[in-house]
N, C-alpha and C positions, 0 to 999 in steps of 0.2 A: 165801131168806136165805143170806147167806154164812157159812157157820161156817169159823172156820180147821181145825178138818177138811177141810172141803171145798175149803181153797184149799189147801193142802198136797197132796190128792190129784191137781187139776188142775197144781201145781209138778210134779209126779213124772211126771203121763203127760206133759204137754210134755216134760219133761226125757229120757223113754224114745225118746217118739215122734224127737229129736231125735238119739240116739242111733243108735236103728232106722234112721233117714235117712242117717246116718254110716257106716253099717256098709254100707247098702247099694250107698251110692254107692261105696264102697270095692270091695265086691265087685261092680260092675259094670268097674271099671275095669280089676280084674283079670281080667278076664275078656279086655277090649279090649287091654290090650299084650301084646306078644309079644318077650318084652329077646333082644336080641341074642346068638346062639349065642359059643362062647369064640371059635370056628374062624374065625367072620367077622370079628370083633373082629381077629383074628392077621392075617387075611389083609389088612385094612383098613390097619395100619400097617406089615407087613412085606410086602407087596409095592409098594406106591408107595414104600419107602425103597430097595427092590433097583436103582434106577435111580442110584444111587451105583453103582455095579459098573460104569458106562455112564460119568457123567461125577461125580467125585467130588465136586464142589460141587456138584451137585445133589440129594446126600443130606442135607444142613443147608438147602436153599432148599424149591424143587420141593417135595422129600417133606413138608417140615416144613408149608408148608402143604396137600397133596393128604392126607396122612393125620389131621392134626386135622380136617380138614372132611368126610373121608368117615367116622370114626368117630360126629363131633357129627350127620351126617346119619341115621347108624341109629339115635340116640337120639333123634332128630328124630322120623324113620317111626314107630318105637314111640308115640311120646309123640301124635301126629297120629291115629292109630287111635281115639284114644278119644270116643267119640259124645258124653258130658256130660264136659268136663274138671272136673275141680276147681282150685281157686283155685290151688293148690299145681302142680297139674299145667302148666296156662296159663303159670305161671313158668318151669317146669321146658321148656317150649317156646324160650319166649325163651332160656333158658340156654344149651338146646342149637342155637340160631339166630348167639346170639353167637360160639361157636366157629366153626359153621359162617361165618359171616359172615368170620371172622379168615382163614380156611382159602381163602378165595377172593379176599379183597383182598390177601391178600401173594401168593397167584400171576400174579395181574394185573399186579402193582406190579414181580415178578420179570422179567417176561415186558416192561412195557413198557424195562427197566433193561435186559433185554438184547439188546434187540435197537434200540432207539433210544440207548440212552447207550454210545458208545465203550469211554469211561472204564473202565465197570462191566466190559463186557465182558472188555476187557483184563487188567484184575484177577483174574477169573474163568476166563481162561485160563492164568495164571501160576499159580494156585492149583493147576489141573489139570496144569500141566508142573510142579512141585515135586512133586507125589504120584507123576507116572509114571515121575521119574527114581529115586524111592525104589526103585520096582518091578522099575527097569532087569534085564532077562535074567533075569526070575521067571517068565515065559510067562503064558498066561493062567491058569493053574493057579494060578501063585505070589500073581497079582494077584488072584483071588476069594478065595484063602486069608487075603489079607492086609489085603482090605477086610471081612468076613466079621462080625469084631468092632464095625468102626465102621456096621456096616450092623444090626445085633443091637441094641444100645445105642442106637443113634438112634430106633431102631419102638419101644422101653419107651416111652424118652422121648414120643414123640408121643402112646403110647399111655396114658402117665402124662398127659398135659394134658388130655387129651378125655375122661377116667373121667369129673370132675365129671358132667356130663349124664346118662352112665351111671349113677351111682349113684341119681340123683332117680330114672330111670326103674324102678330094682330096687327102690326104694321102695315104689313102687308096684306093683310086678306081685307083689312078696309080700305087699300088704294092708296096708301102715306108712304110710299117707299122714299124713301132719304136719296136725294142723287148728289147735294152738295159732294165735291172732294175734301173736303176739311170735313166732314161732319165723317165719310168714310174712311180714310185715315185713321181720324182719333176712334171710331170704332173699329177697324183693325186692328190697333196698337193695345187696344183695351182687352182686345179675342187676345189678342199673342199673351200678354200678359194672364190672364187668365188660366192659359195653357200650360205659362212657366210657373205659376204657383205651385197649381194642381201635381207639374212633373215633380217641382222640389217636393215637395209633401213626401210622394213618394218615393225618391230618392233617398231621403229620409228615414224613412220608416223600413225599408228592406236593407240600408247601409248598416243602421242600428242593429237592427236581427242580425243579419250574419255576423259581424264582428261581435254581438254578445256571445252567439251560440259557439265560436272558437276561442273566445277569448272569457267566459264568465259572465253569468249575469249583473255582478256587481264592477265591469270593467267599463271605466269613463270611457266614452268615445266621443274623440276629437280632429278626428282627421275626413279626408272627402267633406263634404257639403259640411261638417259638423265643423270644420276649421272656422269658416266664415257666421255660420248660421248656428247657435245655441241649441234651438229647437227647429228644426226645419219642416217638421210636418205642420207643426203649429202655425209658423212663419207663411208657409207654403199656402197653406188654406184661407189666413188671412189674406196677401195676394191675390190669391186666385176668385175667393168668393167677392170682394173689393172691386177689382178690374169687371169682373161680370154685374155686375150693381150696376158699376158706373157706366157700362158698354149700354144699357138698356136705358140709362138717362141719357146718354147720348141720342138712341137709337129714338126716344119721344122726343126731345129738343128738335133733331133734322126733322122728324117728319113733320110735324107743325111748321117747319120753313121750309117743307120739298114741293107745294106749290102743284100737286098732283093729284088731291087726295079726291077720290071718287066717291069719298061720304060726305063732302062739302066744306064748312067751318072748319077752323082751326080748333071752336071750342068742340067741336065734335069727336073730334078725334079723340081730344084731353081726355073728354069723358068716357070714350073706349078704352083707353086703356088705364085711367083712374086707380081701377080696383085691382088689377095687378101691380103696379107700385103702390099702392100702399100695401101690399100682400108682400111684395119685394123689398120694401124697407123693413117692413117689424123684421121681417128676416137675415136684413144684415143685422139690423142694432143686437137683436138677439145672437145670430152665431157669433158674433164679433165680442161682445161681453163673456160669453163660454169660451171661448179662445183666448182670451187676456185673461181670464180669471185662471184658465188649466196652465197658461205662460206664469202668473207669477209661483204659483203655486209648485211649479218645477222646476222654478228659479229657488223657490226658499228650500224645497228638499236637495236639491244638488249641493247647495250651501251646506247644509249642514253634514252631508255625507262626504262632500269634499275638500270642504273649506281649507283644511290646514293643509293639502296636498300643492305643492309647488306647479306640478302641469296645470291644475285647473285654476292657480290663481293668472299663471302665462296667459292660458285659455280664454280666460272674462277678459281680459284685455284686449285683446284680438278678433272674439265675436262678437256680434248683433245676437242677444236675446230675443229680438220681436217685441213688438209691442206687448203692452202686460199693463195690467193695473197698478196703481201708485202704491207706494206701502201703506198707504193708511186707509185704503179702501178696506 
């Protein structure tokens, strides 16, 4: 006979036993990652940006993506350790895939720009004779002293993009794994998103090439992804870097309410992982202003190189620009 005593008592041991299962798989996984030392982290974004000191626009190309993808790859290795992932983890995979992923098609894309597109080339020469006449009769003394800042600043920066991943992974090695459904959800949705940026971006940027390379360097393109989207690499990275921001505020929110955590306090946890958001916000505020400022800036040259042409006025009426700075910034 079922007495509700007796169903009550079996509600309670499921509900423990379910617990107990929670706890342990928690503590299996801490066991299994191993978050990345501060030192490697440093080394990961300040020394692939040192290759500015070599050619100066390679500290905004090159590095920017060689140090997001080797950061997202140690968050990668940690997260890959773990023998039984959890749901939350398997995401936090992909998270740090997408970066990684970013991190290796923009040097690809750098790589086929310079050495098959003139154009580009060119560009990226003048860039480097404008900086070296700055330097003019500094020796090489004057010239690491004077790149020094811009080479400092750029490794945050990169270092600020690539935390997200890190953060999910310190999640987990202090015991905070996130089990809410609502909290993994809107951190799926925020990985997926992430994912779509990064692809538009690229999308974008090899649509552009090929149809310049048969059609002219000076030939508008408006069709594929350029119908919808103005600038889509721009568009694309805004997205992508956004979604991954916001995926690692999620991923602190849940764990403060996952009710697991094998470091104790909720303030303790805060304070693990603290110093990675704030290392992840200077880093969106910063690429997000580089991103609007290179959006308006390509909005006022496309103006003026196309303005009186009838396609491109069709054009601005039919795309999304992307977010951009106001005109009177």
């Amino acid at each position: 006979v079922k007495t509700p005593a007796l169903q009550a008592f079996k509600i309670g041991a499921s509900f423990s036993a379910a617990n107990i299962g929670d706890a342990a798989a928690t503590t299996t996984l801490m066991k299994d990652v191993v978050f990345p030392s501060s030192k490697l982290i440093l080394v990961a974004n300040l020394l692939p940006t040192c290759i500015g000191f070599y050619k100066y626009e390679y500290g905004v190309s090159y590095a920017y993506g060689t140090a997001t993808a080797t950061t997202a790859f140690l968050a990668l290795r940690a997260l890959s350790a773990i023998a039984s992932p959890s749901s939350f983890a398997s995401i936090a995979q992909l998270h740090a895939a997408s970066i990684l992923f970013y991190g290796l098609r923009l040097n690809s894309f750098l790589f086929y720009r310079e050495f098959f597109n003139k154009r580009f080339r060119l560009m990226r020469e003048r860039i480097e004779q404008r900086q070296t006449d700055k330097e003019k009769d500094t020796g090489w003394i004057g010239r690491v002293l004077n790149r020094t800042p811009f080479i400092l600043s750029c490794s945050m920066l990169y270092a600020g993009l690539a935390a997200p991943p890190l953060i999910s992974t310190k999640v987990i090695e202090i015991g905070a794994t996130p089990i809410c459904s609502i909290a993994l959800n809107a951190y799926k949705v925020l990985v997926g998103l992430t994912w779509f940026g990064f692809s538009l971006g690229a999308i974008g940027d090899y649509t552009k090439s090929i149809v310049k390379s048969k059609k002219g360097p000076d030939h508008l393109v408006t069709g594929g992804v350029y119908r919808y989207f103005r600038h889509p690499n721009y568009t694309g990275e805004v997205i992508g870097w956004s979604a991954s921001f916001l995926a690692s505020i999620v991923a602190t929110v849940a764990s403060t309410m996952s009710g697991v955590s094998g470091n104790g306090s909720k303030v303790k946890v805060v304070k693990a992982l603290l110093p990675f958001l704030g290392l992840s916000s200077l880093g969106m505020v910063g690429i997000l202003f580089v991103l609007f400022a290179a959006t308006t800036s390509l909005e006022k040259r496309q103006e003026e190189k196309y303005g009186n042409i009838d396609e491109y006025k069709r054009w601005i009426k039919t795309s999304w620009s992307g977010p951009k700075l106001s005109s009177k910034a």
